[in-house]
N, C-alpha and C positions, 0 to 999 in steps of 0.2 A: 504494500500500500504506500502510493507516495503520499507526502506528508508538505508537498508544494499550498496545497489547496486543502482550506477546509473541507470537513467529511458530509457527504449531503445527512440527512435522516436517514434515507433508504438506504443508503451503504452501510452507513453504522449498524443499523439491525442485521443486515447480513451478518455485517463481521462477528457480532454478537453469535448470530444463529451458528455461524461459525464453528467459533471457539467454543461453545455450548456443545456443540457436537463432536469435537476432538477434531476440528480442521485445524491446523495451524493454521497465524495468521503473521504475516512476517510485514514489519513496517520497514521502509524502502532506507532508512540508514541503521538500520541493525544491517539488512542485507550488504550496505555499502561497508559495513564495518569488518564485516567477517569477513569480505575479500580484500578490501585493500587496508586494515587497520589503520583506519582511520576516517572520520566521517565529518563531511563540512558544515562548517557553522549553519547556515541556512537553511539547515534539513533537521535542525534539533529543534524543535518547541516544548512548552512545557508537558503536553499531557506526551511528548514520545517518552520523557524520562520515566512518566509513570508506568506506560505499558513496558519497559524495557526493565523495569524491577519485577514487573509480573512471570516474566515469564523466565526470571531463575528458578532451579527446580527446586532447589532448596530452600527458597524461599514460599515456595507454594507448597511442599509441603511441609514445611514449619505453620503455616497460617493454617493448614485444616488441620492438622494435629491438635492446633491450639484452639482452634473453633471446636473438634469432637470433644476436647475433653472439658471446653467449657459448656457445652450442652449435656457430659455428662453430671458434670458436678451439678448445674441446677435440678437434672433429671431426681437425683441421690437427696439432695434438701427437696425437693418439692414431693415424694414419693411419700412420706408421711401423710401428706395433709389430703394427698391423692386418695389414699388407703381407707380412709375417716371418711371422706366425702364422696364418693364412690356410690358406694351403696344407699347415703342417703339421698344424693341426684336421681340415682336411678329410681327407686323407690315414689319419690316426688313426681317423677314423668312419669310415670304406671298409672297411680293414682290419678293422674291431671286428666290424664286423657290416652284412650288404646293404642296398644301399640307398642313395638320394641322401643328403649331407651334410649339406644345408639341408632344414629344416623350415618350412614356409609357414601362416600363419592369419590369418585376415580380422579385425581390432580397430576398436574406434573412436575415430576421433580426435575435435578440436576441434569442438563443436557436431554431434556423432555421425555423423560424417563417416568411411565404411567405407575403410580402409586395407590392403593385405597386408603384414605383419612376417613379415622372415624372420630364422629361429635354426638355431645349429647343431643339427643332430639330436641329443639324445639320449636317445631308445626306439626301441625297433623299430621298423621299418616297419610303419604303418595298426595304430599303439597303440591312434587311439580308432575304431577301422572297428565298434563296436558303441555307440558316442555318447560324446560328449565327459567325463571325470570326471580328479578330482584326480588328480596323482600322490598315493601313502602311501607312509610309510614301508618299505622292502626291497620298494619294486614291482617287481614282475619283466618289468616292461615296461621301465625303464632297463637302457641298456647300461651294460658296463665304462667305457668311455669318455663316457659320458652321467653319468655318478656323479662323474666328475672334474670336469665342464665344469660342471655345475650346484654343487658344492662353490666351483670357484673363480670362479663366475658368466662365464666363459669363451663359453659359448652364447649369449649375450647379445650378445657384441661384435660378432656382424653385424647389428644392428641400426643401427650408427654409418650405417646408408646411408641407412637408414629417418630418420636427424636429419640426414643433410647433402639428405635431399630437402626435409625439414618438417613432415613428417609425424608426427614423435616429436620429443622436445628431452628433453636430460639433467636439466632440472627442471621439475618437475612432476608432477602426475599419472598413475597407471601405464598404458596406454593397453589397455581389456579388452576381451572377445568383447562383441560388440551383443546 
């Protein structure tokens, strides 16, 4: 990629989609450095020195080494309160209204790698049985106890399974439908 010319939009998502997918992506004075060691002034901008730290390996994985084990450490403090509250989530969504607890949907992960996340319910049973759309405001597809759990982001917390598999991590990116 020469680095003459700002990047359009549309190219950046490629490269993205890219490097998401294991394409290398090689910017035009790295390429120049590697052959003739050495790269001219006017081919260096500031975001080339960022991507040009990226893509030491060492340095990549030092940062996801330190991202898994910081997702496992909050996994290990939060797994307590998980334990306690569990059952009485689940319990509260039975009661409220029929139907399984947990809610199931296919996301993508890392390099759009399909995943199942599971949340606590809460809407009713086969909310989107006529295709997938936003919750809005006073939908009346949330339950009583789906209005709680999504106020205090509660429906969330079974997903801590989904980041002690790998699948998800507490930083980053929100992980969405493909």
């Amino acid at each position: 990629v020469a680095t003459h010319n700002a990047i359009s939009e549309n190219l950046f998502h490629t490269l993205v989609q890219c490097q998401a997918n294991g394409v290398p992506v090689a910017w035009m004075p790295d390429v120049y450095e590697k052959l003739l060691h050495r790269v001219p002034i006017g081919h260096i901008d500031p975001s080339w020195g960022l991507f040009a730290l990226q893509n030491k390996p060492i340095f990549q994985r030092l940062q996801l080494t330190s991202k898994r084990l910081l997702d496992l450490a909050i996994f290990v403090l939060a797994l307590p309160v998980f334990l306690v509250v569990l059952p009485l989530l689940c319990l509260a969504i039975r009661l409220d209204s029929p139907g399984p607890a947990f809610y199931k949907q296919t996301r993508s992960g890392r390099g759009e790698v399909p995943f199942t996340i599971y949340k606590f319910r809460t809407m009713v049973t086969d909310a989107e049985k006529h295709g997938a759309q936003w919750a809005q405001k006073n939908d009346s597809r949330i339950t009583r106890v789906g209005r709680f759990l999504r106020k205090t982001r509660l429906d969330e917390l079974r997903q801590i399974i989904n980041v002690l598999r790998g699948e998800m991590s507490f930083v980053g990116p929100r992980p969405e439908r493909p």
